[in-house]
Each structure stands twice: as C-alpha cells, then as structure tokens.
N, C-alpha and C positions, 0 to 999 in steps of 0.2 A: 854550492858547487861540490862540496864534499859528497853530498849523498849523491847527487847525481853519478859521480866517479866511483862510492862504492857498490850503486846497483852496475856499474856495468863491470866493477870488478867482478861482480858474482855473476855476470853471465859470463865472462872469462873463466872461472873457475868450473862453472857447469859443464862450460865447453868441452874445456880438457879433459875431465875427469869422463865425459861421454868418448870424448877421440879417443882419451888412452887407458883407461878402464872399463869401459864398457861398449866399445864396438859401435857409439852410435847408438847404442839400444834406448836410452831417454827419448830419442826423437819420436817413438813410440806411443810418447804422452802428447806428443800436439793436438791441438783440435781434430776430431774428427766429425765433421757434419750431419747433425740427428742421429749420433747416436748417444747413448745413457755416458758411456766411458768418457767422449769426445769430450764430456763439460771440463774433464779435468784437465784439459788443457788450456782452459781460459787463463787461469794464473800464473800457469806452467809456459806457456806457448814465448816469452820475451824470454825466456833467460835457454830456450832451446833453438842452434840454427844447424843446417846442413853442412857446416864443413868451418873453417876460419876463415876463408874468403867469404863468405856468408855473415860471418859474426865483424870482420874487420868492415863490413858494407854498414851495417847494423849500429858500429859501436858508435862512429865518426858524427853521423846525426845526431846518435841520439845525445852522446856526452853535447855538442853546439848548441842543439834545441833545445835540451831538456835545461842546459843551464842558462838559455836565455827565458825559457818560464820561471828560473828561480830572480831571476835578475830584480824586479820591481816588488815581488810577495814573495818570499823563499815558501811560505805557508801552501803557496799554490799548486807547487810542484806534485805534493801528495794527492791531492785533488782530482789533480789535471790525469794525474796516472794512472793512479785507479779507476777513473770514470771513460778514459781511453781504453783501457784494458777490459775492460766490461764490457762498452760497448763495440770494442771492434772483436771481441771475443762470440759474442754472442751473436755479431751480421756475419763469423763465418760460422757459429755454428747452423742459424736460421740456413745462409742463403749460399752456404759453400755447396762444391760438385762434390757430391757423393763419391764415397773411396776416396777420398783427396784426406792428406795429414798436412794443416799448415802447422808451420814453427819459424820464431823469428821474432824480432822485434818491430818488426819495420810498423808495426800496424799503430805501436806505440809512439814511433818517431812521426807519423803520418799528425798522430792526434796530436803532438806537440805543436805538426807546420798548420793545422788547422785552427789552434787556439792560438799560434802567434799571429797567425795572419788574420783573424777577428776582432781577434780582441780590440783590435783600433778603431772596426767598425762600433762595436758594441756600447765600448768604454765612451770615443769621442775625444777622449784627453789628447794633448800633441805627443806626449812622449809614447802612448803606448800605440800612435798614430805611427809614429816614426820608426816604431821597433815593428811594426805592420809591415809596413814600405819595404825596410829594410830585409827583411826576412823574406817578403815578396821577391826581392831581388837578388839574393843569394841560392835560394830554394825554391823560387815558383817552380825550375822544370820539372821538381821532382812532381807536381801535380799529373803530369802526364803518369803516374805508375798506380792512380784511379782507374785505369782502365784497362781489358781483359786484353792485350796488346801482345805479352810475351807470357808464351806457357811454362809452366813449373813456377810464377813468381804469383802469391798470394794477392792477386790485386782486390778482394775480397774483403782482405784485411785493411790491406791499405786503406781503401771508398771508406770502412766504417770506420776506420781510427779516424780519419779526416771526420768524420759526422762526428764523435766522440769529441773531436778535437774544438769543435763548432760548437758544442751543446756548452761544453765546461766554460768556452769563452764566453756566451750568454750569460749560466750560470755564478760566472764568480766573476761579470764584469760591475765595477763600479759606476752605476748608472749616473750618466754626466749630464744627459738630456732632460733630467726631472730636477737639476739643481736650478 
C-alpha cells in the first residue's frame, strides 16, 4: 500500500508544482499521437492531469485498484504498472486523434480494473475469483469510459490500459488449470 500512496503522492506533487509554478506548462509532455516528441509522454502522461478535479478523479481509483493489485503479490504491482503504462501509452500513441495531448492516469487505473477483473478468469483460484466479482461490482460502470462517448476524456487510453490490464493478468496469472 505504501508504494501505491507514494506514486500518487508524486502525482500530487507534479500537479501543484504544474498549477503553481508553471502555469500548466508540463501538460505539454503528454502523449501526443505519431509524433517523435509525443513518446515522451508515455511515462510522463500518469503523473500529469488537466486541473485537481482531474487528478482528485484519478487518484481515488487508482490508490483502491492499485492496492488491491498489491493485495495477494505486493511483487505484482510493478508489473502490472509498467506493462499498463506501456501499453496504454503506445494504443494512444498508435491510435490517438491527431493534435490531441492525452494526460492523466486514468489509462493506468483502467489497466488495474482490467487485471482485477481477469485475473479470476485466468488464475481460476476462488480468491482471486472473488476479488474478480468483487471489483466487477464496485467498478464495472467505469467500463463504459472504453468508449468514444464524452469528448475531451481519453477513452483511447482508457480501451488500451483495459487491454494492458488483460495482457499482465494472463501474464502473471498463476496457471490453476494445468495443476
């Protein structure tokens, strides 16, 4: 839980320091779609959001999700993070609308609600069945934010942190069906 709380301490820290030192100008570094620059936004793009309603949307998930991925393998977390990060970094820089700057976490929060809600499929185990369900039923609505529904919100990022989120749960599930 720690680490979880201190990465969102430093998008907290990011934040401010963008609001009240620099005018917002970091939001600058978010993804920008096919272009050379844009990549530097793939690592950058979670710990930068459009305003504190933005970041307080952002944090609430990700701190819930991110510390129920640590909940059963704390080891997973790093994992699960960077491989959401990557690849939802990379489906907006493929398959983003040109001129568009996403920033934000959400894409990362997305990969969390994708790897919780899998994992139960993948694994097979009851408990990680149960924290499936579970997680299914606190956060399925946010599923709906897959799709191109409200303009200005990255749902770009979202779709592929959800696929990132899918891929890590295959990846690091403990395969129950071959025991």
């Amino acid at each position: 839980m720690a680490t979880v709380l201190r990465l969102a301490m430093w998008m907290w820290i990011f934040e401010l320091i963008d609001i009240l030192l620099l005018g917002q100008g970091l939001n600058a570094l978010g993804i920008r779609p096919r272009t050379p620059l844009g990549l530097i936004g793939i690592p950058l793009c979670p710990f930068l959001h459009g305003n504190l309603s933005h970041l307080i949307a952002n944090t609430i998930p990700f701190v819930s999700l991110g510390w129920l991925v640590t909940v059963r393998r704390p080891k997973d977390f790093w994992a699960v993070t960077v491989l959401v990060t990557i690849v939802s970094g990379l489906g907006i820089w493929i398959f983003g609308r040109a001129g568009s700057v996403h920033i934000g976490a959400s894409g990362v929060v997305f990969g969390y609600l994708g790897f919780l809600l899998l994992r139960g499929y993948f694994e097979r185990s009851a408990g990680a069945m149960f924290l499936s369900i579970l997680v299914g039923v606190l956060y399925g609505g946010m599923l709906w934010g897959v799709l191109p529904i409200r303009d200005g919100v990255s749902w770009e990022g979202h779709l592929f942190g959800f696929i990132g989120g899918i891929l890590a749960a295959r990846l690091l599930a403990d395969d129950r069906r071959t025991r």
